[in-house]
Backbone as ProteinMPNN parsed JSONL, in Angstrom:
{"seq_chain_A": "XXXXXXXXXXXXXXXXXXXXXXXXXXXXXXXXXXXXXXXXXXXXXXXXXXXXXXXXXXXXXXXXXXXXXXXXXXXXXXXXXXXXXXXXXXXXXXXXXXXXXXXXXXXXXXXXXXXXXXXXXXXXXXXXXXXXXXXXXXXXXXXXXXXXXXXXXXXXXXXXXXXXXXXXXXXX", "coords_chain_A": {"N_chain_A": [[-5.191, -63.293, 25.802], [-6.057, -66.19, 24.151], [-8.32, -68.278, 23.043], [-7.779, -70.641, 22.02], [-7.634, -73.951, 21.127], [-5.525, -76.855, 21.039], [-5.979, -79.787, 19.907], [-3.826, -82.997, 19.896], [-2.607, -84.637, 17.133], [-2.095, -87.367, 17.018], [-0.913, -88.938, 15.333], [-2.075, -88.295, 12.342], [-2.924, -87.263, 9.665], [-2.334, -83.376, 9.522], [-3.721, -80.238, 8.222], [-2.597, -77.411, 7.645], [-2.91, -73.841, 8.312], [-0.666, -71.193, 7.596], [-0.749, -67.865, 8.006], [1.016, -64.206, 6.886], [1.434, -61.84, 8.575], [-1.53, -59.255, 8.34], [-1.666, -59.705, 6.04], [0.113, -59.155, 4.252], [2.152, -59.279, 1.5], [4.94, -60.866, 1.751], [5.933, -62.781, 0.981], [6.014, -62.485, -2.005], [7.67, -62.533, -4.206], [9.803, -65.105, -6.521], [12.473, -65.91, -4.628], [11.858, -65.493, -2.062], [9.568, -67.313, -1.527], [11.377, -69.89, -2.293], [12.832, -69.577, 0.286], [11.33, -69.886, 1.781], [10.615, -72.513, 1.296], [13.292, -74.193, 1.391], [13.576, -73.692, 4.895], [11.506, -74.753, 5.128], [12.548, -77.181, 4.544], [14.67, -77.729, 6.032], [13.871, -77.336, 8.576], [11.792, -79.873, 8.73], [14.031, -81.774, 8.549], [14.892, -82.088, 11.197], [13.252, -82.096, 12.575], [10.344, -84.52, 13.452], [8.35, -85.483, 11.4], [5.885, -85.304, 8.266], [5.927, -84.429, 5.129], [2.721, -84.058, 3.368], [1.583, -82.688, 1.089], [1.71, -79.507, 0.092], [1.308, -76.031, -0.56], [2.689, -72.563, -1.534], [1.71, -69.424, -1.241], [1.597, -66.162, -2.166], [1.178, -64.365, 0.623], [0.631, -66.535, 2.303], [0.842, -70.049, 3.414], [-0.185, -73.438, 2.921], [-0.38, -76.053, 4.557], [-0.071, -79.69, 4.325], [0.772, -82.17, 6.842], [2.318, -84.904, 8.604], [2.706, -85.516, 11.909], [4.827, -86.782, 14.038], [5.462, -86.735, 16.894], [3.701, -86.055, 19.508], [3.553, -83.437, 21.276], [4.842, -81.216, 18.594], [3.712, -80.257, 16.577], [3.452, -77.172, 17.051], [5.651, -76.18, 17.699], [7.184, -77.227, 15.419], [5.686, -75.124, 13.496], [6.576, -72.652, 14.656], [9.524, -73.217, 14.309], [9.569, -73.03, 11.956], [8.601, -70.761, 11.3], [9.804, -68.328, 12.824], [12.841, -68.911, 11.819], [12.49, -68.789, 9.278], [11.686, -65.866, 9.506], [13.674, -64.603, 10.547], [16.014, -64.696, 8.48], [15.08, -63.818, 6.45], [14.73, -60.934, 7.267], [17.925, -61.055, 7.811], [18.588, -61.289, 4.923], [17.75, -58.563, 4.106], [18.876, -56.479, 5.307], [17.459, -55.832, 7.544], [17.229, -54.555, 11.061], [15.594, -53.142, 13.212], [12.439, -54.818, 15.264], [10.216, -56.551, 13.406], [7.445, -57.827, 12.358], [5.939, -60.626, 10.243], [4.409, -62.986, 10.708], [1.198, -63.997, 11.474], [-0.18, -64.211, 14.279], [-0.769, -66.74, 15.192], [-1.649, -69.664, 13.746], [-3.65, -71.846, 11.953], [-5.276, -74.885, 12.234], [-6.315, -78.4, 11.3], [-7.218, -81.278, 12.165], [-7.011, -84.152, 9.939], [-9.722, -86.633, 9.365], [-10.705, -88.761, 7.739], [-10.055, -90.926, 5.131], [-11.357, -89.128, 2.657], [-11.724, -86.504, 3.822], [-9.046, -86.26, 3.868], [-8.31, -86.435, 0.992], [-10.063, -84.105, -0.02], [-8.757, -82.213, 1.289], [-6.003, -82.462, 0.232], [-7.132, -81.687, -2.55], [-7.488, -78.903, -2.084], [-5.764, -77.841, -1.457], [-3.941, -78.062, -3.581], [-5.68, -76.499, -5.343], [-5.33, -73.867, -4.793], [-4.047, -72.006, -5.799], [-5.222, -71.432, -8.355], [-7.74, -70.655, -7.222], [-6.946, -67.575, -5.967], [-6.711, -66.987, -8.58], [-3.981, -66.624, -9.344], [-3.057, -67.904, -11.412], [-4.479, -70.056, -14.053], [-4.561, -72.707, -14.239], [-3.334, -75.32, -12.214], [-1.388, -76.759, -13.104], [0.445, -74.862, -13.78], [1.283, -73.337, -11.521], [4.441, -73.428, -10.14], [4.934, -73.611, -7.062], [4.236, -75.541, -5.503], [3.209, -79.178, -4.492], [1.634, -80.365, -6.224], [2.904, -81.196, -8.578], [4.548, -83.158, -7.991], [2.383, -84.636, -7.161], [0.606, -84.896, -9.477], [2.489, -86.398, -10.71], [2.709, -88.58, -9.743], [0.305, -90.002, -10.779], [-2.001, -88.88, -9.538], [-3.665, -86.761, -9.876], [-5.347, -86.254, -12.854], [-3.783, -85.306, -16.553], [-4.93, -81.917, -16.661], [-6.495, -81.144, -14.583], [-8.469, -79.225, -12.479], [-8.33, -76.883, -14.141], [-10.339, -76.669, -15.97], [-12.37, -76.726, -14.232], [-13.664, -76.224, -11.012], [-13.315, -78.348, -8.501], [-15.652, -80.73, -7.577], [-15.571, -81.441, -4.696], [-14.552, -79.29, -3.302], [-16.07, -76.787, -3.02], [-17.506, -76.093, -1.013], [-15.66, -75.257, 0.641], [-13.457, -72.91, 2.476], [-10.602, -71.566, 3.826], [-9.265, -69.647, 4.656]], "CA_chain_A": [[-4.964, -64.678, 25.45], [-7.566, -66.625, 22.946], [-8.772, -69.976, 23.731], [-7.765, -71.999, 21.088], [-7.149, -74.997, 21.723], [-4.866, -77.601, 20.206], [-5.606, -81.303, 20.101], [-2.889, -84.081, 19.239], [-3.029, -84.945, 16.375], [-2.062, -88.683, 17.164], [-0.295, -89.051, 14.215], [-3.056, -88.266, 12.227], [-2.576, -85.9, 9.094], [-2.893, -82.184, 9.87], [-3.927, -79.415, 7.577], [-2.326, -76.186, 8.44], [-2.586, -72.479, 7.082], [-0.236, -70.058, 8.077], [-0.814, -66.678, 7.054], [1.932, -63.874, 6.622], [0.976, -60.39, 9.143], [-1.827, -58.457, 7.687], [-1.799, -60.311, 5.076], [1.439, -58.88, 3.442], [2.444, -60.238, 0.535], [5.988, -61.139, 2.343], [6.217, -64.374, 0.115], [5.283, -62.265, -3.585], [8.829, -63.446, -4.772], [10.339, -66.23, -5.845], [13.389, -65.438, -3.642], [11.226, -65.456, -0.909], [8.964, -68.611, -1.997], [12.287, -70.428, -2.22], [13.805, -69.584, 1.411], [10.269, -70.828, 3.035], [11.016, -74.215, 1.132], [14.548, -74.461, 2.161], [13.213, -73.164, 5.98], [10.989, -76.217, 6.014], [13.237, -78.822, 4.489], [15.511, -77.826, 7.266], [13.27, -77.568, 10.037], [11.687, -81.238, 8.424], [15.349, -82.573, 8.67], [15.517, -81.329, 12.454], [12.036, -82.687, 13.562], [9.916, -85.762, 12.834], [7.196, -85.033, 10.491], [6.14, -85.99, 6.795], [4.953, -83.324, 4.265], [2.298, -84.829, 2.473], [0.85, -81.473, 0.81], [2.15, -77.967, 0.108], [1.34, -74.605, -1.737], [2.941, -71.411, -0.743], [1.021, -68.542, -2.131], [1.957, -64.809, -1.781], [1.079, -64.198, 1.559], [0.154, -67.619, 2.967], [1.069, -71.13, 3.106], [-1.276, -74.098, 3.79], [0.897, -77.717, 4.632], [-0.353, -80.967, 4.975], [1.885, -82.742, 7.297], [2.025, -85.688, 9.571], [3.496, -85.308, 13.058], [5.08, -87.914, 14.846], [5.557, -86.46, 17.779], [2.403, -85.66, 20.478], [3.233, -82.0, 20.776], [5.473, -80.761, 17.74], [2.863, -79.47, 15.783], [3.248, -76.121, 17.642], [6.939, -76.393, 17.977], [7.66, -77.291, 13.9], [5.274, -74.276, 12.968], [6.848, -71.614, 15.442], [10.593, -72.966, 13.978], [9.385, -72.589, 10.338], [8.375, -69.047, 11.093], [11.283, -67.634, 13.551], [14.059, -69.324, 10.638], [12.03, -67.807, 7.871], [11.703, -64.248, 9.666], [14.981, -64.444, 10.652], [16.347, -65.121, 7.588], [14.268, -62.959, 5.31], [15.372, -59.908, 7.472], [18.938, -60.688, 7.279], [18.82, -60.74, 3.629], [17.335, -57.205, 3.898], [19.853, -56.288, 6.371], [16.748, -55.58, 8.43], [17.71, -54.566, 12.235], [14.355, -53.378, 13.474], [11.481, -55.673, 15.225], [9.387, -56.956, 11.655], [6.592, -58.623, 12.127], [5.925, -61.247, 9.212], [3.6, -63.265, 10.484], [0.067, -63.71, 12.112], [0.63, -64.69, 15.948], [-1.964, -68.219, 15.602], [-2.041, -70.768, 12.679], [-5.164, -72.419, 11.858], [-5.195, -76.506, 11.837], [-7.532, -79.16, 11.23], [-6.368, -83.037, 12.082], [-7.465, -85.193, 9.145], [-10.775, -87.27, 9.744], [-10.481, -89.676, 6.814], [-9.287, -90.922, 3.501], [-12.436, -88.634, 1.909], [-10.917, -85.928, 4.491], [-7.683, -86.382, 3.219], [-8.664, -85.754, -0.456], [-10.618, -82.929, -0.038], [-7.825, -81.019, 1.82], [-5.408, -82.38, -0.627], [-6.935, -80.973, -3.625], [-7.927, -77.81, -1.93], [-4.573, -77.302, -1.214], [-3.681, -77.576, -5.184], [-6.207, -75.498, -6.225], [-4.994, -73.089, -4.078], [-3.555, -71.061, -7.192], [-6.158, -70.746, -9.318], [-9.05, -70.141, -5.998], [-6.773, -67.209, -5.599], [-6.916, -65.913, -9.246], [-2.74, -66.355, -9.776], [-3.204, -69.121, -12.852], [-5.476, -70.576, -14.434], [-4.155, -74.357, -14.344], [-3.059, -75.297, -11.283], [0.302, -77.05, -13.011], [1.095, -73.631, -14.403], [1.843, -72.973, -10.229], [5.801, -74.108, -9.664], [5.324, -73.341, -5.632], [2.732, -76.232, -4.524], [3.246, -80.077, -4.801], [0.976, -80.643, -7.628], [3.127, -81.734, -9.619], [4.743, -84.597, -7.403], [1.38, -85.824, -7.142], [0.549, -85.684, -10.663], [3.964, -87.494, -11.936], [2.632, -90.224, -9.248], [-0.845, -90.245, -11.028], [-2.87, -88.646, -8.497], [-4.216, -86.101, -10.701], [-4.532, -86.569, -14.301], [-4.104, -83.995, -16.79], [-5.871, -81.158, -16.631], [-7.324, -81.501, -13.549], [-8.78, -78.257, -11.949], [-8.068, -76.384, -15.328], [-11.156, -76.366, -16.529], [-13.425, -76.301, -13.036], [-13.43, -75.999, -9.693], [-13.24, -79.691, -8.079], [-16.918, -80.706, -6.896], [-15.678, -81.387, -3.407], [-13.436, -78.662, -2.543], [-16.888, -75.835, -3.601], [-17.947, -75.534, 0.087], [-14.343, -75.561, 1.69], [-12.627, -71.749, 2.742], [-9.51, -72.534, 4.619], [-8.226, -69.041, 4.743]], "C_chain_A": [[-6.229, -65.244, 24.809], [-7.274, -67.971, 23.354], [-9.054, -70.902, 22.612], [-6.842, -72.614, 21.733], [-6.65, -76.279, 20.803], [-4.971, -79.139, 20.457], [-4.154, -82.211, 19.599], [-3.453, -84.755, 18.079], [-3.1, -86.994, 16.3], [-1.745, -89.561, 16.244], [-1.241, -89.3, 12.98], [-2.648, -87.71, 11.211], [-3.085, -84.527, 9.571], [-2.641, -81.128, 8.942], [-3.561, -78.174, 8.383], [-2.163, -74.999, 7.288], [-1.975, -71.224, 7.812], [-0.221, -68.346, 7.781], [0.186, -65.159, 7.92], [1.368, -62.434, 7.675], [0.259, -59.427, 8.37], [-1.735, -58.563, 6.191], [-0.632, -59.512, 3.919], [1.927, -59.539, 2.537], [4.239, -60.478, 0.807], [6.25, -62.25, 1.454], [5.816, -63.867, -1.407], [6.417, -62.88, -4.155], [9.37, -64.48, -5.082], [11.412, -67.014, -4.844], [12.754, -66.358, -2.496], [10.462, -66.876, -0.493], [10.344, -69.563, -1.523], [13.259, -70.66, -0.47], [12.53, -70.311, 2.388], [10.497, -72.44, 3.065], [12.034, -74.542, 1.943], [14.267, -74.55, 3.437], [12.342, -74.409, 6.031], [11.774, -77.174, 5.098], [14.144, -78.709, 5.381], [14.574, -78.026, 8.351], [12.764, -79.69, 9.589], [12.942, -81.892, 8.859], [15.929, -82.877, 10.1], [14.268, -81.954, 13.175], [11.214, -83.437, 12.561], [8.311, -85.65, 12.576], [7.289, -85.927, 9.137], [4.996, -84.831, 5.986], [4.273, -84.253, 3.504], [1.806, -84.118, 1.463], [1.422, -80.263, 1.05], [1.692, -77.099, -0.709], [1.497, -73.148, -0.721], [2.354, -70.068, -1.463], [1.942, -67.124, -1.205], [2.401, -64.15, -0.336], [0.313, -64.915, 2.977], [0.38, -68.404, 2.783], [-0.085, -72.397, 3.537], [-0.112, -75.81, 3.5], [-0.043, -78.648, 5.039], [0.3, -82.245, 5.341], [1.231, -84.161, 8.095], [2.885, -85.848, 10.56], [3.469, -86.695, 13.739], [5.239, -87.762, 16.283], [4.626, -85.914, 18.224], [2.309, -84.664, 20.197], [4.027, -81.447, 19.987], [4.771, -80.105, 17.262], [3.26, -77.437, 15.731], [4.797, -75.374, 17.158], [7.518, -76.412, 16.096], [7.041, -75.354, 13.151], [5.925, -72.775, 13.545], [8.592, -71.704, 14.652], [10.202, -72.301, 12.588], [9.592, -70.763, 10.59], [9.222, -68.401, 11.392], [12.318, -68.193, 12.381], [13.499, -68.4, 9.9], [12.313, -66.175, 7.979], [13.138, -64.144, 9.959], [15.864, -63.906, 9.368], [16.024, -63.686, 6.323], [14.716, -61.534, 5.989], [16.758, -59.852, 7.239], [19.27, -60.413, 6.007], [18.203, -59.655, 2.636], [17.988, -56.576, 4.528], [18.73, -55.447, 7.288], [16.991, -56.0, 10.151], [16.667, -54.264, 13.051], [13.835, -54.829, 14.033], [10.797, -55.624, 13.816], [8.8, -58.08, 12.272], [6.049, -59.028, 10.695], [5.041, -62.097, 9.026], [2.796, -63.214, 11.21], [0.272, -64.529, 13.309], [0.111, -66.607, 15.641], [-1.5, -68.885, 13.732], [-3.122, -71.58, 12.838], [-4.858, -73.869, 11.693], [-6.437, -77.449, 11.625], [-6.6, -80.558, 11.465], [-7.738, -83.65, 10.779], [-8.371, -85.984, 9.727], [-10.561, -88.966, 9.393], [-9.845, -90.003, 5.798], [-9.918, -89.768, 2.994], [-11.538, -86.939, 2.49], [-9.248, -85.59, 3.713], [-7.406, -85.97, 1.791], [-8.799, -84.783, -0.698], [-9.843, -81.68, 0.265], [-6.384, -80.935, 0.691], [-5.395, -81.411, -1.95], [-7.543, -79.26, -3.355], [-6.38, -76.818, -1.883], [-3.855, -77.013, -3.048], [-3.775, -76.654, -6.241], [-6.379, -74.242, -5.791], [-4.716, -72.402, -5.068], [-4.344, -70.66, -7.777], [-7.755, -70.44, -8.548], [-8.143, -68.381, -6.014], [-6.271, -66.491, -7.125], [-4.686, -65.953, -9.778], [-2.703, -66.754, -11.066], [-4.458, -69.781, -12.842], [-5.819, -72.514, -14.615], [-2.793, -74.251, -13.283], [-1.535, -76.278, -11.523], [0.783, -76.153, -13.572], [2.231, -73.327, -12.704], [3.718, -73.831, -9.855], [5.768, -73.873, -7.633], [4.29, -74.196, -5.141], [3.625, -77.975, -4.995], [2.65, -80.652, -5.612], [1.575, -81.441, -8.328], [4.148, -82.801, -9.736], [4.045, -85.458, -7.247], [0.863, -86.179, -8.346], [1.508, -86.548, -11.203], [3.532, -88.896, -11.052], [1.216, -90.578, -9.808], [-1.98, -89.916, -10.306], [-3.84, -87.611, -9.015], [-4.02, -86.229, -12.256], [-4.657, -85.028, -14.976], [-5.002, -83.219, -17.379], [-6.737, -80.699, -15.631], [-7.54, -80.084, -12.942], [-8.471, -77.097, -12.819], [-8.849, -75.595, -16.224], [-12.862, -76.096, -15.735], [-13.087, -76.883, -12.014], [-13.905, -77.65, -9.202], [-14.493, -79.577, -6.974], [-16.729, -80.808, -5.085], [-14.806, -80.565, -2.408], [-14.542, -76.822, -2.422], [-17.079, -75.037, -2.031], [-16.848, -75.13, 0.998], [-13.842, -73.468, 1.788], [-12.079, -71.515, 4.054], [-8.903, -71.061, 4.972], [-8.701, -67.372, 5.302]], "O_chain_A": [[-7.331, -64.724, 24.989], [-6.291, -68.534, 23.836], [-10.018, -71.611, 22.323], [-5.871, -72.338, 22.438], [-7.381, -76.666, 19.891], [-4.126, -79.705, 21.151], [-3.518, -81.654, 18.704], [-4.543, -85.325, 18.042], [-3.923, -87.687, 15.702], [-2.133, -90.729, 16.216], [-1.257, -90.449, 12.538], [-1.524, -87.326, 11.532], [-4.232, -84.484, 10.017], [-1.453, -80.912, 8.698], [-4.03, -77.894, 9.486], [-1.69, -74.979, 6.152], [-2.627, -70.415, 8.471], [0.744, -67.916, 7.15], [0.158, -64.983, 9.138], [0.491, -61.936, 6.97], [0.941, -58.67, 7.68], [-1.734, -57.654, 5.362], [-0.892, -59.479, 2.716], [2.203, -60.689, 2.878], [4.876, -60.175, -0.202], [7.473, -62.391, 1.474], [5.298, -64.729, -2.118], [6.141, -63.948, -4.701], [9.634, -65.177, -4.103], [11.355, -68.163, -4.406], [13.031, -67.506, -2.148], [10.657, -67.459, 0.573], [10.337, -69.96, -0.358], [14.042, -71.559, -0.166], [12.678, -71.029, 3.377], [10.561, -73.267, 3.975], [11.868, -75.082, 3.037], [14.623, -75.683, 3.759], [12.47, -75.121, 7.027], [11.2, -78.263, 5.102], [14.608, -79.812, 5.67], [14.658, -79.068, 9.0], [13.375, -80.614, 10.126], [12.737, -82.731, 9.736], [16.929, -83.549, 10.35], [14.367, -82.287, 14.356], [11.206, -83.266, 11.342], [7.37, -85.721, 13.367], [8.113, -86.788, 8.828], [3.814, -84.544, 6.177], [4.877, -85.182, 2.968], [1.429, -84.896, 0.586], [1.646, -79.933, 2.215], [1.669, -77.514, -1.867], [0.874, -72.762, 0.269], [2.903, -69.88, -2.548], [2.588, -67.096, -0.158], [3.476, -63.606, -0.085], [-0.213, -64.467, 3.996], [0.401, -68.428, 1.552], [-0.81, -72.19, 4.511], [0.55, -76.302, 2.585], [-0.773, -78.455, 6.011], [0.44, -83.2, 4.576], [0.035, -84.438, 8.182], [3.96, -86.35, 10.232], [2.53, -87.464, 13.943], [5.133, -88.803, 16.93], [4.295, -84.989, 17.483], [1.536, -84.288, 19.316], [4.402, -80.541, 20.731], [5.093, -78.929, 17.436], [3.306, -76.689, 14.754], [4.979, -74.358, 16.485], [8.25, -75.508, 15.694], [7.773, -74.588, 12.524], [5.744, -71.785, 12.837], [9.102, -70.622, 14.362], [10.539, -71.165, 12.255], [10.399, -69.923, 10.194], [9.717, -67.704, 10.507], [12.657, -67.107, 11.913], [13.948, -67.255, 9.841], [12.836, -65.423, 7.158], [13.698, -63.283, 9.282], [16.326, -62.765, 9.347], [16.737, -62.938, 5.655], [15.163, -60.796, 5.111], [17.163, -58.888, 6.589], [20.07, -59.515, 5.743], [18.082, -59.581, 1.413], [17.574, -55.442, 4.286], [19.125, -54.381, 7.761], [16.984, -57.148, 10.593], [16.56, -55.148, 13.901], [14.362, -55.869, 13.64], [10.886, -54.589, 13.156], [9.401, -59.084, 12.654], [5.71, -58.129, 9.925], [4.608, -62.354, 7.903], [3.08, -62.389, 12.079], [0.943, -65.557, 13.22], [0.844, -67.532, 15.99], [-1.08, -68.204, 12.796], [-3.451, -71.974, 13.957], [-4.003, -74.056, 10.827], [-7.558, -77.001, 11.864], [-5.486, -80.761, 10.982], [-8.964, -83.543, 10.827], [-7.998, -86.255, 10.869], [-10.372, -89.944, 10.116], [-8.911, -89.261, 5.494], [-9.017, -88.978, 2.715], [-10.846, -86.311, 1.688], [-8.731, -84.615, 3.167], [-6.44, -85.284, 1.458], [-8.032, -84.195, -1.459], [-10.023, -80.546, -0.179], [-5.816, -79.898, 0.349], [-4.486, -80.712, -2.397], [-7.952, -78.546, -4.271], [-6.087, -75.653, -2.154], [-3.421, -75.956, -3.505], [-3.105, -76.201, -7.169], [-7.29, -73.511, -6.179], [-5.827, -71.939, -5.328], [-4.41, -69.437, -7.896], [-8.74, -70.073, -9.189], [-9.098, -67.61, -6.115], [-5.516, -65.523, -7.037], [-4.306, -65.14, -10.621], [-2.307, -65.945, -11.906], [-5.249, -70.0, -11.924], [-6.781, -73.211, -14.936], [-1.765, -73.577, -13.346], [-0.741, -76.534, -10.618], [1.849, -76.485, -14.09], [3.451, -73.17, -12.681], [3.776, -74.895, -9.237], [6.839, -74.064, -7.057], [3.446, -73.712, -4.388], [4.581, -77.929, -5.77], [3.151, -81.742, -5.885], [0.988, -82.424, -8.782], [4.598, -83.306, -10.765], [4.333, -86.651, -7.156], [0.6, -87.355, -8.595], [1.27, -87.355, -12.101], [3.845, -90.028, -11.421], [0.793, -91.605, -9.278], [-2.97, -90.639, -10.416], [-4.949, -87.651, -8.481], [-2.936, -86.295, -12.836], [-5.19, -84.018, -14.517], [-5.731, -83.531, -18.321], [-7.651, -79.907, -15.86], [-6.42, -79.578, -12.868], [-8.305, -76.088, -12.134], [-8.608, -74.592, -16.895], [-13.918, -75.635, -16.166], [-12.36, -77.874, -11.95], [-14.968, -78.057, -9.671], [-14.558, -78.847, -5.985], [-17.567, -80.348, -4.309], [-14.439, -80.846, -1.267], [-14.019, -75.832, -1.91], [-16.894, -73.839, -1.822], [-17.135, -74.671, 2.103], [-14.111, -72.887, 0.737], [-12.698, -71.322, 5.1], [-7.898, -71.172, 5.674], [-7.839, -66.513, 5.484]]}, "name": "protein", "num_of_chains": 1, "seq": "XXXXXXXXXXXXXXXXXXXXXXXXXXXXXXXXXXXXXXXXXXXXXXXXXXXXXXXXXXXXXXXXXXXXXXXXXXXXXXXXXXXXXXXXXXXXXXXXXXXXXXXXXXXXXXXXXXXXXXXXXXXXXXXXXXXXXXXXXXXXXXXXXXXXXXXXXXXXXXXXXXXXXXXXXXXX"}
């Protein structure tokens, strides 16, 4: 047993990165990409949260949510995963145990607004930190490009360099 330990977030935002068993690229598809979405707009629909932040990469996701409920946190991230693995084996007609993902998820509760930024656009530039694209609205699997149509990024943004306050950050 490991001695992490989970605060409440206290309805707080919380940065989370789930990563896939052994880092498997279990999510290289868009298939696959597509059934995690679906898998959390259902679980979202089923428990009281608010995505504020997404990018699902290959073999990892990182969410920035806000929990309404004390202890869900635990509880939303454990459905995501059991639906997803579920799911993703039946439409391999996989009968076998399959492990898919890594037992723990990593979190951070949000500090501040500044906080809040920083994880935001780390989460964006999640695509091109990781070498997929080179312009982080090339990526169709992240929210990017809900936050640019609201003006939150203009264009071009992380395109042409790495965003001064995201240099020291490695989330994964």
């Amino acid at each position: 047993m490991t001695d992490i330990r989970r605060y409440p977030p206290d309805n707080q935002p919380v940065f989370i990165t789930a990563v896939c068993h052994r880092r498997n690229p279990v999510l290289a598809n868009d298939a696959d990409k597509e059934l995690l979405l679906t898998v959390m707009r259902e679980v979202k629909a089923e428990m009281a949260f608010r995505v504020l932040a997404y990018v699902i990469l290959d073999d990892h996701f990182h969410w920035l949510i806000r929990v309404d409920e004390k202890d869900a946190l635990s509880r939303i991230i454990q459905s995501v995963k059991l639906r997803f693995s579920h799911r993703w084996k039946q439409a391999r007609n996989i009968k076998t145990p399959t492990t898919l993902w890594q037992r723990r998820f990593w979190d951070h509760i949000i500090r501040n607004a500044e906080d809040l930024n920083r994880h935001m656009d780390y989460i964006h530039y999640n695509p091109v930190k990781h070498k997929i694209v080179t312009d982080p609205a090339d990526y169709l699997w992240s929210s990017f490009h809900i936050h640019r149509s609201k003006g939150r990024y203009p264009e071009g943004w992380g395109k042409y360099f790495m965003p001064e306050d995201i240099k020291s950050m490695i989330l994964e």
